[in-house]
C-alpha positions in Angstrom: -11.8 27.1 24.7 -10.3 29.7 22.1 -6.4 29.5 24.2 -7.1 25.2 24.0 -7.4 25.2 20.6 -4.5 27.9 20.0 -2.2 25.9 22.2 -3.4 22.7 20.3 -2.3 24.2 17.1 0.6 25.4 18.2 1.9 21.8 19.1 0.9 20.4 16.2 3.0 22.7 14.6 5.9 22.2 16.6 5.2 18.0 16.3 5.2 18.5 12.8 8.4 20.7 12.5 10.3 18.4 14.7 9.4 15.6 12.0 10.3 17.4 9.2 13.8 18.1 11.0 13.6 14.5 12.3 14.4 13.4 8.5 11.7 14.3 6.4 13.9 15.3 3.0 15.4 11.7 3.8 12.3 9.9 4.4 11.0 11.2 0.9 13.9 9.9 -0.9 13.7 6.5 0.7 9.7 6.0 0.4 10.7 7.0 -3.4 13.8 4.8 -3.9 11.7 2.2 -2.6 8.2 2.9 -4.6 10.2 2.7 -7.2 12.0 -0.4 -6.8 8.5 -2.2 -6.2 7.3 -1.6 -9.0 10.3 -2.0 -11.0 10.7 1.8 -12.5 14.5 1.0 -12.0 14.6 4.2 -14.4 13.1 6.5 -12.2 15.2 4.6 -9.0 18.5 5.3 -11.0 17.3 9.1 -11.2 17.2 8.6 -7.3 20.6 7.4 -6.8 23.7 8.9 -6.2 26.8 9.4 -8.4 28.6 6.9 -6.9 25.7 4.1 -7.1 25.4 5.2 -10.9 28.3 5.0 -11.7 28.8 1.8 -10.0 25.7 -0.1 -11.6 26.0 2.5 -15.4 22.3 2.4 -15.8 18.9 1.9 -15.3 19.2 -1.8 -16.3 22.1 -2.2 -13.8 20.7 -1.3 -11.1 18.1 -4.0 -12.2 21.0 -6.4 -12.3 22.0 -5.5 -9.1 18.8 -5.5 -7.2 16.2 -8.4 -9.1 14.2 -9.2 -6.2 12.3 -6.3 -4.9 10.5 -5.8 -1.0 7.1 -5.7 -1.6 6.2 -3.8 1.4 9.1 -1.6 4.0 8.8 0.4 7.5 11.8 1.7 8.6 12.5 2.4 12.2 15.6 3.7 12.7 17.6 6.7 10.9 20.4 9.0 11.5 21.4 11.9 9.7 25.1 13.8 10.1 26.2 16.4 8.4 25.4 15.2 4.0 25.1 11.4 4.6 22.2 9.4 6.3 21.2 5.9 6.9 17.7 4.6 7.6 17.6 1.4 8.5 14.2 -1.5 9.2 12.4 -4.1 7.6 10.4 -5.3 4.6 9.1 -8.4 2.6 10.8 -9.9 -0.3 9.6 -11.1 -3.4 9.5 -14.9 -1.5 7.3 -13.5 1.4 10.2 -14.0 4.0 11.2 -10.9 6.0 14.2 -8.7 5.6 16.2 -6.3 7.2 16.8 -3.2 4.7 19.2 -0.4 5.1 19.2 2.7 2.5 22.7 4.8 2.4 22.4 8.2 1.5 24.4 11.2 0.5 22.9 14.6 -0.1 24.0 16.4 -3.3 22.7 19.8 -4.1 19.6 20.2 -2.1 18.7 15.9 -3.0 19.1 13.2 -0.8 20.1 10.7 -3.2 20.8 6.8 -2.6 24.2 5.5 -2.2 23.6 1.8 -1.2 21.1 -0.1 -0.5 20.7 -3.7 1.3 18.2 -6.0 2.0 19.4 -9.3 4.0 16.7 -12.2 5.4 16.0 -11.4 8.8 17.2 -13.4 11.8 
């Protein structure tokens, strides 16, 4: 009983190490970026974005320009991770209840993953 419940934990170790590998820092920063969007704290979403994306949209209330209609919900499904740039890619509802493909673009600066681009186009 003792060597099942080692063995056990041992896997569950090694499951949850392999997620954390499997894009957990990136993960983070997209379940924030998005959090963030949908509930329209474009402030705290601008903190969470990139140099280029800031300085592409200036400020908080450009990014709000840039992105007005938010997904109210997300799962993504796919994401790949090479060397300091990332991509995680799946789906969401928009503000008019249709579905969406969404795809977060990221770039790691310092020890951040911060968002780069972001796109959210109605689903086929």
């Amino acid at each position: 009983m003792k060597r099942t419940l080692v063995t056990i934990g041992v896997l569950v170790l090694i499951t949850a190490s392999l997620a954390a590998c499997a894009g957990g820092d990136i993960n983070d920063a997209a379940q924030a970026f998005m959090t963030a969007l949908s509930i329209k704290d474009y402030a705290a979403a601008f903190e969470l974005s990139g140099p280029q994306l800031q300085a592409q949209v200036g400020s908080a209330e450009g990014l709000e320009a840039a992105l007005p209609g938010t997904l109210s919900d997300w799962k993504f499904d796919s994401i790949s991770q090479e060397n300091n740039t990332g991509t995680m890619e799946g789906t969401g509802t928009g503000p008019d209840g249709e579905t969406y493909t969404v795809s977060l673009y990221f770039e790691k600066v310092g020890d951040a993953w911060k968002v780069e681009g972001y796109a959210a186009d109605l689903a086929p």
